[in-house]
PASEBA-1860 file (N, C-alpha, C; in nm, 3 decimals):
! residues 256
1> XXXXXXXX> 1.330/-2.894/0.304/1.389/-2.792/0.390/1.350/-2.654/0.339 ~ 1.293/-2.559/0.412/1.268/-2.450/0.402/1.371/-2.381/0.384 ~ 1.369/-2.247/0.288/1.480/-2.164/0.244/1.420/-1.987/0.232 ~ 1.494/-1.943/0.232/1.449/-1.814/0.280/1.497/-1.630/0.141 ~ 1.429/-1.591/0.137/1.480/-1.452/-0.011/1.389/-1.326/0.132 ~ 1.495/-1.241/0.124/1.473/-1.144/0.198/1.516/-1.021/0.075 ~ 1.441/-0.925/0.139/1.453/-0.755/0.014/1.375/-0.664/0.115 ~ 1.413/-0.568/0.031/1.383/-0.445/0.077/1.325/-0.388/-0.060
9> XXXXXXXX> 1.426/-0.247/-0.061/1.346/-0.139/-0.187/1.290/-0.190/-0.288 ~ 1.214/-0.163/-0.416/1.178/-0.246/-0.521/1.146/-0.417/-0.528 ~ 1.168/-0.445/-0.402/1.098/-0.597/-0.373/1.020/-0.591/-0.280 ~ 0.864/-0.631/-0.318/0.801/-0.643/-0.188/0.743/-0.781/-0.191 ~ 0.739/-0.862/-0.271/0.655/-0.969/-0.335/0.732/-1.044/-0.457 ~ 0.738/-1.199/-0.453/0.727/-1.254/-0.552/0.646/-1.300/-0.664 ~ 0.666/-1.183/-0.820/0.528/-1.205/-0.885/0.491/-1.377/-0.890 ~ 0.561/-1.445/-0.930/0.533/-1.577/-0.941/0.559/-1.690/-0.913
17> XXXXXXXX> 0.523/-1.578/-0.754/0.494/-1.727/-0.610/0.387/-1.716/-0.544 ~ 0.298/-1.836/-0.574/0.167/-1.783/-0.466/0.211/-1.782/-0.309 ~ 0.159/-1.703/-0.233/0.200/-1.711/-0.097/0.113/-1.678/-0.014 ~ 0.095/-1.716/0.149/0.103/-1.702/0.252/0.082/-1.601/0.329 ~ 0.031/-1.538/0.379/0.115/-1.455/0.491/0.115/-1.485/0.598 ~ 0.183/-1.511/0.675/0.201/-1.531/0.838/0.282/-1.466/0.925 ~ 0.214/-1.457/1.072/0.263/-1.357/1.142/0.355/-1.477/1.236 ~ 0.452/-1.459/1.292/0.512/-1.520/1.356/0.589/-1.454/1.482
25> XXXXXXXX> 0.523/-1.470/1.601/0.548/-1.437/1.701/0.682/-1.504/1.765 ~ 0.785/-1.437/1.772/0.915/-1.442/1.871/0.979/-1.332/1.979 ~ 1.076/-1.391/2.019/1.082/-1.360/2.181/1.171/-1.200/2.162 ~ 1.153/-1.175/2.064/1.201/-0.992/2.011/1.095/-0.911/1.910 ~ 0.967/-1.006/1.936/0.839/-0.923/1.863/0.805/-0.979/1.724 ~ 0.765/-0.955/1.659/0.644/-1.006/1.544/0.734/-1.012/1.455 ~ 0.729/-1.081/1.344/0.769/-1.077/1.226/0.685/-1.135/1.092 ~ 0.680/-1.087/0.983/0.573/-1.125/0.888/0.661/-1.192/0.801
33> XXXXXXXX> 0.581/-1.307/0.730/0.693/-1.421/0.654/0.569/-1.428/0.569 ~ 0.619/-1.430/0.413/0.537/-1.469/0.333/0.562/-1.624/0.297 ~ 0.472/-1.747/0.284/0.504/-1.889/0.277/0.443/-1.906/0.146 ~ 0.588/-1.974/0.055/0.487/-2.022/-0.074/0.402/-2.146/-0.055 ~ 0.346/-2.137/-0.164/0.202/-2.280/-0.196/0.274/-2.349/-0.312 ~ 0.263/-2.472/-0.301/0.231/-2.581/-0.435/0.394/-2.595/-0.462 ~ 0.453/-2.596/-0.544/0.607/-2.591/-0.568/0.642/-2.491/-0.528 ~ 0.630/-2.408/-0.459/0.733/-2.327/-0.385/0.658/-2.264/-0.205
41> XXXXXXXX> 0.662/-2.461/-0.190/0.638/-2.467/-0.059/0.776/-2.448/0.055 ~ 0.888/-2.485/-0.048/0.982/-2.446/0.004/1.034/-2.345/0.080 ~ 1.005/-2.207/0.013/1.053/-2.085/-0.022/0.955/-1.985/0.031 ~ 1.044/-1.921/0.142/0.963/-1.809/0.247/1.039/-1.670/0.184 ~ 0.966/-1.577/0.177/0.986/-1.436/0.141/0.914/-1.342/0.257 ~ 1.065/-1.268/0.322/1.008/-1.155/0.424/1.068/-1.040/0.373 ~ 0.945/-0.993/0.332/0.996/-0.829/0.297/1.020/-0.731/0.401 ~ 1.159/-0.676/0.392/1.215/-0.591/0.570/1.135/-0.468/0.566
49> XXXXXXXX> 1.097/-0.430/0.458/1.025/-0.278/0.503/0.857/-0.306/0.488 ~ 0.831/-0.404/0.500/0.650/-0.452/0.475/0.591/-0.423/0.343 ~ 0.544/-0.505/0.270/0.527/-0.486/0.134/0.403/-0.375/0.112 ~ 0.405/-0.299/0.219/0.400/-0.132/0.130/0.481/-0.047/0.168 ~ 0.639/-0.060/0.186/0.747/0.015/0.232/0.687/0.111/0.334 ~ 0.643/0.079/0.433/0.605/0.134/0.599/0.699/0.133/0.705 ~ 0.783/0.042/0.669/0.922/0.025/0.775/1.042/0.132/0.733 ~ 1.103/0.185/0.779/1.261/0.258/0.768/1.329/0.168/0.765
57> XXXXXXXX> 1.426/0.161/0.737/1.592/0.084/0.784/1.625/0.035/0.904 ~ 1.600/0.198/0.983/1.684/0.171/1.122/1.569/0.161/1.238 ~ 1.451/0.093/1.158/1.301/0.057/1.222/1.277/-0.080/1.189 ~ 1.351/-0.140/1.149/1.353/-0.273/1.125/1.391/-0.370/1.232 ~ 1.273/-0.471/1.239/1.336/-0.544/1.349/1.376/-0.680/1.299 ~ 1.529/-0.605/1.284/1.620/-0.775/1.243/1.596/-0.913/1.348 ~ 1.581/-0.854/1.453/1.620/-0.967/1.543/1.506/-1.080/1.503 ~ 1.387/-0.995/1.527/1.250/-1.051/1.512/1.270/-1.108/1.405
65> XXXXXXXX> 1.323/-1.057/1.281/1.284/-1.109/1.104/1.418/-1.273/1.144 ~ 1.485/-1.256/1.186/1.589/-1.348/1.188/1.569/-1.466/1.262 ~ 1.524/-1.398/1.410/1.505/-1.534/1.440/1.357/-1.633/1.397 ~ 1.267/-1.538/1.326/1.129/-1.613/1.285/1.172/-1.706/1.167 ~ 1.281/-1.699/1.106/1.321/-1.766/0.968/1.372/-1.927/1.078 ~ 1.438/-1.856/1.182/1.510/-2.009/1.238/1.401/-2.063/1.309 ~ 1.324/-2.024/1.323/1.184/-2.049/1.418/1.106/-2.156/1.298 ~ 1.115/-2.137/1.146/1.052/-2.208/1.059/1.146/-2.310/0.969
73> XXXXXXXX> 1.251/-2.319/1.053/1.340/-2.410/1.018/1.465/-2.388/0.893 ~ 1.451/-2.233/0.897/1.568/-2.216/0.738/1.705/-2.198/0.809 ~ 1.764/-2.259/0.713/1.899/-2.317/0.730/1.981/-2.221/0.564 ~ 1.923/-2.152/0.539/1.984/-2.163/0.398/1.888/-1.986/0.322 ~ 1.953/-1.898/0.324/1.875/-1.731/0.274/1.971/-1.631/0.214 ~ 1.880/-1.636/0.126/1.971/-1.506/0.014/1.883/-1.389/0.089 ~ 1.993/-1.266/0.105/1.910/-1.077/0.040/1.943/-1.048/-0.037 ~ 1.837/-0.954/-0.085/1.865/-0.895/-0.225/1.873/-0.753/-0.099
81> XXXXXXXX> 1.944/-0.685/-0.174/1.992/-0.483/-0.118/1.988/-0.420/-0.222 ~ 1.912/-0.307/-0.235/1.908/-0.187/-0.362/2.037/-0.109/-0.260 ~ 2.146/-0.062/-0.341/2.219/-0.005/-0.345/2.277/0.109/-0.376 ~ 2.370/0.209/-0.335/2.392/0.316/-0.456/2.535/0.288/-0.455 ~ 2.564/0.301/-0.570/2.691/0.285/-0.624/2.813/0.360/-0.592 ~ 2.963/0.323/-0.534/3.030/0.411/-0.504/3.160/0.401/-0.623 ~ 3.206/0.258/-0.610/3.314/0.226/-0.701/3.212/0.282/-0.845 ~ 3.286/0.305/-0.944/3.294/0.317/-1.043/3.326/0.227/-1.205
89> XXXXXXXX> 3.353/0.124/-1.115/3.321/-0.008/-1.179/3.193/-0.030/-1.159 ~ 3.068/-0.012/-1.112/2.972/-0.075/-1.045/2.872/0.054/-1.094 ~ 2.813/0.041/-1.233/2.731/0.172/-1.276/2.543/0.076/-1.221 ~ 2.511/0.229/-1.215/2.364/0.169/-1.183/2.305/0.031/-1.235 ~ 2.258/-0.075/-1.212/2.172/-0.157/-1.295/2.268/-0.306/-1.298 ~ 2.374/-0.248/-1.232/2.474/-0.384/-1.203/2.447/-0.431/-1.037 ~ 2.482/-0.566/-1.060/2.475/-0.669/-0.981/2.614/-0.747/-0.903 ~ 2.624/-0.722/-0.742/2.719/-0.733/-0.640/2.698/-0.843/-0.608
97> XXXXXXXX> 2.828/-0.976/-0.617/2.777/-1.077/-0.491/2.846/-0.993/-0.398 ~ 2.856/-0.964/-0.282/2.879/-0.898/-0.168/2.974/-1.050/-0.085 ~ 3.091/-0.983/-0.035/3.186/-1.097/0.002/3.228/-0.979/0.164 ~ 3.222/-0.887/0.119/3.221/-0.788/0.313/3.194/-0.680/0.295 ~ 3.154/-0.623/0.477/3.101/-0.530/0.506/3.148/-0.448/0.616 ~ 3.140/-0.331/0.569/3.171/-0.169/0.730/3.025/-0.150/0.775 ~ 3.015/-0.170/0.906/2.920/-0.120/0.964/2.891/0.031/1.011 ~ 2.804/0.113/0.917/2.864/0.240/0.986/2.709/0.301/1.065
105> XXXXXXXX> 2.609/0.165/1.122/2.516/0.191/1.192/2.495/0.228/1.310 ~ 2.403/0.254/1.390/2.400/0.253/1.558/2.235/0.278/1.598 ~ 2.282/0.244/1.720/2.111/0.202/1.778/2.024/0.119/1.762 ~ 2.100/-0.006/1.658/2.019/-0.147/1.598/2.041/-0.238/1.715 ~ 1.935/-0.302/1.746/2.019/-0.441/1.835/2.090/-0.499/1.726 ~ 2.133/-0.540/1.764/2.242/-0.657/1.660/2.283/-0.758/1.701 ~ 2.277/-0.811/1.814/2.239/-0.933/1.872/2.184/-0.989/1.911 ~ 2.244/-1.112/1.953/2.101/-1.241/2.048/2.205/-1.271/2.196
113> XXXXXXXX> 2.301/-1.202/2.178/2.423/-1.229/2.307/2.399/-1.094/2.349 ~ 2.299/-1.074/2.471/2.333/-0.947/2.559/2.400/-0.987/2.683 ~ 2.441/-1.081/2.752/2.461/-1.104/2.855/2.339/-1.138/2.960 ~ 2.383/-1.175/3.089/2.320/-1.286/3.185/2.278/-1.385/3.076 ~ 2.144/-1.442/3.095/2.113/-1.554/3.100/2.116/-1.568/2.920 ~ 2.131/-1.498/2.816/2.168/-1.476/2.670/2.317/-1.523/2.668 ~ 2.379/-1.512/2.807/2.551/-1.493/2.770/2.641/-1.433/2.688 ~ 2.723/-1.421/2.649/2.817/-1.334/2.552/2.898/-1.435/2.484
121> XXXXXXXX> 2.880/-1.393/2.338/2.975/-1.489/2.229/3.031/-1.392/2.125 ~ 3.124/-1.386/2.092/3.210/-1.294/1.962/3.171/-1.365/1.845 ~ 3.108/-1.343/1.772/3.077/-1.395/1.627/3.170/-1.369/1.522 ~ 3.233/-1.498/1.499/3.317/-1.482/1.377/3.269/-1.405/1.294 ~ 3.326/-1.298/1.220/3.251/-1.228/1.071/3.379/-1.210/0.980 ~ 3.528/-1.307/0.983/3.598/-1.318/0.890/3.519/-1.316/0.743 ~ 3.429/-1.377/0.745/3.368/-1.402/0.663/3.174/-1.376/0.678 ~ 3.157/-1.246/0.620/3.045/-1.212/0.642/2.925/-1.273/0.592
129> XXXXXXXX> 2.964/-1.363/0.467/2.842/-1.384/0.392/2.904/-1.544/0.367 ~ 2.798/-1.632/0.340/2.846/-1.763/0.346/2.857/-1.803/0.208 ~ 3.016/-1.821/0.202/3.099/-1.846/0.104/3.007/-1.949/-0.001 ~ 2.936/-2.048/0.029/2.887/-2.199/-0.032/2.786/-2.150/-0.110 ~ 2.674/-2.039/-0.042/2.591/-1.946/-0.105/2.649/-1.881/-0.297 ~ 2.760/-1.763/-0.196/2.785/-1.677/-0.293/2.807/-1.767/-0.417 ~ 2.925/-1.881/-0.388/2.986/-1.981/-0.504/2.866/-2.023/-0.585 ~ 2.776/-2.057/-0.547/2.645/-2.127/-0.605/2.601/-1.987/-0.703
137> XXXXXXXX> 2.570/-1.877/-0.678/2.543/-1.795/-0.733/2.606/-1.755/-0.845 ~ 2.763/-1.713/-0.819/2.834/-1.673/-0.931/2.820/-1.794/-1.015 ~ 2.860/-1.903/-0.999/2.814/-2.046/-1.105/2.682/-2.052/-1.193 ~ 2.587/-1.995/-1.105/2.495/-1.998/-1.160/2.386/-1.897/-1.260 ~ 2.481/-1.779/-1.227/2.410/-1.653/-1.277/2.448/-1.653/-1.444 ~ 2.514/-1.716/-1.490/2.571/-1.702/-1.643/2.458/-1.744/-1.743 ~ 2.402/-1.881/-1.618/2.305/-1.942/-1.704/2.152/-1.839/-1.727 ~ 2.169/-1.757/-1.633/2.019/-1.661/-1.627/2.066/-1.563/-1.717
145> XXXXXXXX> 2.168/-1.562/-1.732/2.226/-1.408/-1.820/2.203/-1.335/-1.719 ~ 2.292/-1.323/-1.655/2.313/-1.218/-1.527/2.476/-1.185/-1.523 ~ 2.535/-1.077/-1.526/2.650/-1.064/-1.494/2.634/-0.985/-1.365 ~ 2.690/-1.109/-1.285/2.705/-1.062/-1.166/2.819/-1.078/-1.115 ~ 2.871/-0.944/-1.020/3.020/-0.894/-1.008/3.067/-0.993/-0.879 ~ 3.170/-1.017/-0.925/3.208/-1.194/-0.754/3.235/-1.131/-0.653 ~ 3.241/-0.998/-0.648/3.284/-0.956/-0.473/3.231/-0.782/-0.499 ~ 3.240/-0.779/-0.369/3.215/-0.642/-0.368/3.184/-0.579/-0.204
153> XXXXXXXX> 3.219/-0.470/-0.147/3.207/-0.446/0.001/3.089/-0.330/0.014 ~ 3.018/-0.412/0.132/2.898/-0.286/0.140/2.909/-0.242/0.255 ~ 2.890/-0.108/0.245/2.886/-0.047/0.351/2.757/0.017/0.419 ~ 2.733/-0.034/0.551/2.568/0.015/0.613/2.526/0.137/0.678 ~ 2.483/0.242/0.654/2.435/0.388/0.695/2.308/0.362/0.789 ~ 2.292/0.421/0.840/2.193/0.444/0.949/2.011/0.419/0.879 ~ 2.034/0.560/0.788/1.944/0.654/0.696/1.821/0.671/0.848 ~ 1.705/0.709/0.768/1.642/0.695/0.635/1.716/0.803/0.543
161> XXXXXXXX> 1.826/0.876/0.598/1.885/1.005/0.480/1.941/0.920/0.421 ~ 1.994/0.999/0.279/2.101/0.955/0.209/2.208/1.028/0.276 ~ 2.331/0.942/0.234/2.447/0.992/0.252/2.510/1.134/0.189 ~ 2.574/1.201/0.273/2.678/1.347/0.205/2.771/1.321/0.130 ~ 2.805/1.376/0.013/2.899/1.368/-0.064/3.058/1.252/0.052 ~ 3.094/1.422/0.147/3.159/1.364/0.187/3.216/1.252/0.246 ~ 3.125/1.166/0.290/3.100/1.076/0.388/3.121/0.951/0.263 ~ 3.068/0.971/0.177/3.106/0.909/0.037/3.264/0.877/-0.048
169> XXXXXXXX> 3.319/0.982/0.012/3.452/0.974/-0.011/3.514/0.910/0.058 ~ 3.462/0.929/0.225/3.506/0.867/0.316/3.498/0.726/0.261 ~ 3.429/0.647/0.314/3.380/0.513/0.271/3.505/0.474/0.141 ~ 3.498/0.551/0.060/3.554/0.471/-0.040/3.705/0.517/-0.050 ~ 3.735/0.538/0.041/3.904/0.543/0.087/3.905/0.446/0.205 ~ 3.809/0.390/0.262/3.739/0.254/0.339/3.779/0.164/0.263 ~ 3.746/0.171/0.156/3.724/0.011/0.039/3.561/-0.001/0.007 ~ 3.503/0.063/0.053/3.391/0.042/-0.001/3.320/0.056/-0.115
177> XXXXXXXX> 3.197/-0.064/-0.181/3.195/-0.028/-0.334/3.064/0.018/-0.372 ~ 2.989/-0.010/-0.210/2.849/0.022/-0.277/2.774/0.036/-0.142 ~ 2.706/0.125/-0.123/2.617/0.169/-0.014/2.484/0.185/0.035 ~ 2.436/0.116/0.127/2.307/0.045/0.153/2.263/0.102/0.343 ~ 2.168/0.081/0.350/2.092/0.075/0.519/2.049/-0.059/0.560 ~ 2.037/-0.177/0.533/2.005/-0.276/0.597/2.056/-0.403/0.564 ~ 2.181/-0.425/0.511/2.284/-0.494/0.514/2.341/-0.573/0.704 ~ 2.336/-0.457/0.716/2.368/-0.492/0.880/2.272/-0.448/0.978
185> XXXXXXXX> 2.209/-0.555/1.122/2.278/-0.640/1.141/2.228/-0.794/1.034 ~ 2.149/-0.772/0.989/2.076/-0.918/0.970/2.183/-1.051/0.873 ~ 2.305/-0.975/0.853/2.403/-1.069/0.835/2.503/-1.155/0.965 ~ 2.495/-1.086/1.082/2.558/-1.083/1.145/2.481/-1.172/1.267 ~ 2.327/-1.133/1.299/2.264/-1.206/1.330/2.253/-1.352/1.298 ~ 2.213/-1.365/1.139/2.216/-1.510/1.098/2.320/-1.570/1.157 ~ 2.435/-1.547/1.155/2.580/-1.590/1.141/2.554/-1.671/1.307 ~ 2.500/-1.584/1.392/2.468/-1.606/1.517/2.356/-1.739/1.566
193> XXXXXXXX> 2.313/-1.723/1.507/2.168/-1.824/1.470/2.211/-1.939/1.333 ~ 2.317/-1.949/1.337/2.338/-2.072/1.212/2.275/-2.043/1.098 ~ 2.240/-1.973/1.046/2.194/-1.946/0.911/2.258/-1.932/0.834 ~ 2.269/-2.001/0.689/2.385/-1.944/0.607/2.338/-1.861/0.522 ~ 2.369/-1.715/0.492/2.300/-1.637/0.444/2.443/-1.527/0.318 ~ 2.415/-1.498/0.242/2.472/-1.455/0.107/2.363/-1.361/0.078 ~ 2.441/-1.245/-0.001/2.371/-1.131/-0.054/2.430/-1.081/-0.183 ~ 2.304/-1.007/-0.242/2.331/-0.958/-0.379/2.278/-0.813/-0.349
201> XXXXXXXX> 2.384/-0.706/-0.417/2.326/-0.604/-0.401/2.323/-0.531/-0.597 ~ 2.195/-0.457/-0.589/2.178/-0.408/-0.687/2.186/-0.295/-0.697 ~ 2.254/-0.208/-0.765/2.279/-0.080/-0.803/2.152/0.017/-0.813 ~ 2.096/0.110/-0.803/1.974/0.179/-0.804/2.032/0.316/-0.826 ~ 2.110/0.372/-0.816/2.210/0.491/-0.818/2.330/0.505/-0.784 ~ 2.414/0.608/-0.894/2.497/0.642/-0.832/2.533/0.731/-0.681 ~ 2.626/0.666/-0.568/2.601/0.746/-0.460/2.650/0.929/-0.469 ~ 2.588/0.986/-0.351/2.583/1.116/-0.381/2.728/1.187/-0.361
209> XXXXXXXX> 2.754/1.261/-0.468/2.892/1.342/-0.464/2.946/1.259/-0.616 ~ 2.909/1.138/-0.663/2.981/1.098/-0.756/2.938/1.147/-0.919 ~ 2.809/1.220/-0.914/2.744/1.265/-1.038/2.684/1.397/-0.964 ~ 2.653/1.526/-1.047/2.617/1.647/-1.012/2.471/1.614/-0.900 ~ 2.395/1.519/-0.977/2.256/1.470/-0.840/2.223/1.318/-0.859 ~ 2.176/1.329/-0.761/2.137/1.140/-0.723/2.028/1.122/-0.836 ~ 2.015/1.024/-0.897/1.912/0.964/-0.975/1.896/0.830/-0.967 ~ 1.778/0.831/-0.926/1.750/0.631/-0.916/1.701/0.614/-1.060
217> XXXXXXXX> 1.755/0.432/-1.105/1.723/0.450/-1.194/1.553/0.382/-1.176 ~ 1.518/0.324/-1.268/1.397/0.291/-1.265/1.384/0.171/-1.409 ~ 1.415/0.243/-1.554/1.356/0.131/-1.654/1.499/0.033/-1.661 ~ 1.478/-0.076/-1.674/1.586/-0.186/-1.720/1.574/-0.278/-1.576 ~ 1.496/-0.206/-1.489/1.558/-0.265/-1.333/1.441/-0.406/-1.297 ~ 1.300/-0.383/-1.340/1.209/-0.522/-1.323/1.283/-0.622/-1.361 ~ 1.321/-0.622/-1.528/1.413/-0.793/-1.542/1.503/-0.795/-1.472 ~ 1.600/-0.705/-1.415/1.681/-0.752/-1.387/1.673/-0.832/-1.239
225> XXXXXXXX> 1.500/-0.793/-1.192/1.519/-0.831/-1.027/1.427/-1.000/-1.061 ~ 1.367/-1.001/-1.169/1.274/-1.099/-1.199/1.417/-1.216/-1.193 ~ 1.504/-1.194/-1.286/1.588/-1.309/-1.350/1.692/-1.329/-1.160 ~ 1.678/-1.211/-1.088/1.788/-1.233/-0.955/1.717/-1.306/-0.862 ~ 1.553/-1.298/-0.846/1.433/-1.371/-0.739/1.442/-1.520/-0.814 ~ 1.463/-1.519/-0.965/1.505/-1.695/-0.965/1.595/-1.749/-0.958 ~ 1.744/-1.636/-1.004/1.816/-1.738/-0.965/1.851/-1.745/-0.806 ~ 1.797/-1.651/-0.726/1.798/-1.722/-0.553/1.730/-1.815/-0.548
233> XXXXXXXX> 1.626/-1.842/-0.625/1.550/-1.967/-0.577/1.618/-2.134/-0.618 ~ 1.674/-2.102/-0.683/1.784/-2.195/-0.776/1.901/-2.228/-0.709 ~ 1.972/-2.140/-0.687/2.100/-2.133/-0.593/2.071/-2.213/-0.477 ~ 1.951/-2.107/-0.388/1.914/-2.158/-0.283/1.868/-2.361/-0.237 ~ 1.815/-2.355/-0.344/1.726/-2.494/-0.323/1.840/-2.622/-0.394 ~ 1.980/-2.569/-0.472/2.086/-2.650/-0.497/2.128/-2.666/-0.377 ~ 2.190/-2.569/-0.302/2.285/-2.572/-0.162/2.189/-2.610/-0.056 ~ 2.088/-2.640/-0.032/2.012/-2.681/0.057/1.985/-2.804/0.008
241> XXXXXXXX> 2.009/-2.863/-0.114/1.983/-2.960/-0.133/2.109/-3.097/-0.080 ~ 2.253/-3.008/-0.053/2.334/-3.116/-0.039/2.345/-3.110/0.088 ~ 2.501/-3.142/0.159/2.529/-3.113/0.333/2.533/-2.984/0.410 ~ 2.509/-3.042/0.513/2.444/-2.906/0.605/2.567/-2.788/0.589 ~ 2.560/-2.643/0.635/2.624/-2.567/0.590/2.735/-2.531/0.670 ~ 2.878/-2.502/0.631/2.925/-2.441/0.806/2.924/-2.309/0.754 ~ 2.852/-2.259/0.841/2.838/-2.104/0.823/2.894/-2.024/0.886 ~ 2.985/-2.074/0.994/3.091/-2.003/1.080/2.996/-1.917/1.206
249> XXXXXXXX> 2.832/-2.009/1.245/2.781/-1.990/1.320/2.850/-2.020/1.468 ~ 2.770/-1.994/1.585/2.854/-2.002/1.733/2.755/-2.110/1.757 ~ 2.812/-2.207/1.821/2.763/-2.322/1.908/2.700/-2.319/2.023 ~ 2.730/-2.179/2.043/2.637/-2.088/2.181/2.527/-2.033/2.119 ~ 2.472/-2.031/2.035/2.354/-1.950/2.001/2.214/-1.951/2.124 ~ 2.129/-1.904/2.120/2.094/-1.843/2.264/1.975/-1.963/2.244 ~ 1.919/-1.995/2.329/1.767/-2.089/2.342/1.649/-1.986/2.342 ~ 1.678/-1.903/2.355/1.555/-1.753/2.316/1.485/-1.814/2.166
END
């Protein structure tokens, strides 16, 4: 069974996965899927901003990237999200399983339910990220030497700007702990399309207003994404290895 690692910033490629590239044509436009070779025939990697960061955020076509994963049969996908940090528990270079999310986007499709012949379905998102995922992860990250934090709420910005101080404050009188652009929709989508999908977000800065200026960091951050691309591959290929997932997908999902 095919399984799926999606990224953005600082991920464009798995150093040590040979791969693929394929274009995969669906009924919301192109999407590029990298396919591994040899033991990690399993394991598809689509980088959302094109692995020479050419895409924006709010130029991303989730629909396309989402449904080409169900188009190749994955049932089962981690994201990784570079983040900036809002809580204060959560200093640069730390690691979010992400358990919910504020959408504070617009102008994304974000569905596969527009009405007529698509029809209309409300997608459960009690639960944004699939619980069976995250569990596998936190279990498993001790063994990589990863401390990774068991919950955490992200919140999704438009960009390509960064956020204003204020808007920062906002959010985190929200509950929010850490702040990203492409978190949503492609969680919300899957959910729609049966995918069970879980995310990790990584710290890259503190967000703006919380230190005199934004600074990404940069050294300490390769291991830490090397040791997070295996243990998704680990996680992933355990939980795909047992019963199918309930991912709190809709039974209406569209024939598109």
């Amino acid at each position: 069974m095919p399984v799926a690692i999606l990224a953005g910033t600082a991920i464009y490629e798995i150093p040590w996965i040979e791969a693929t590239e394929r274009q995969i044509e669906t009924p919301y436009g192109e999407a590029r899927i990298f396919e591994g070779k040899e033991e990690h025939a399993d394991v598809l990697f689509l980088p959302r901003h094109g692995n020479d960061h050419s895409i924006p955020p709010h130029r991303v076509n989730y629909r396309a990237n989402i449904k080409a994963l169900e188009m190749m049969g994955v049932r089962y996908a981690l994201a990784a999200y570079a983040v900036g940090s809002i809580n204060r528990e959560i200093p640069p270079l730390s690691l979010v399983a992400l358990d919910d999310l504020i959408d504070f986007t617009w102008g994304r499709e974000s569905t596969y339910f527009e009405g007529g012949s698509a029809r209309v379905h409300h997608v459960d998102m009690s639960e944004p990220y699939c619980p069976r995922l995250r569990e596998a992860l936190l279990e498993l990250a001790p063994e990589m030497e990863l401390p990774l934090r068991p919950y955490g709420t992200y919140v999704a910005t438009n960009g390509p700007r960064l956020e204003t101080p204020a808007e920062i404050r906002m959010f985190a009188q929200l509950g929010a702990d850490v702040v990203g652009m492409t978190a949503f929709p492609e969680c919300a989508l899957a959910k729609e399309l049966g995918i069970c999908l879980a995310g990790v977000g990584f710290s890259v800065n503190w967000a703006a207003g919380i230190e005199e200026k934004i600074h990404f960091v940069e050294q300490g951050l390769s291991p830490i994404i090397d040791r997070l691309l295996r243990l998704f591959v680990r996680a992933l290929r355990e939980v795909a290895s047992q019963e199918p997932a309930d991912s709190g997908s809709s039974k209406f999902a569209p024939e598109a």
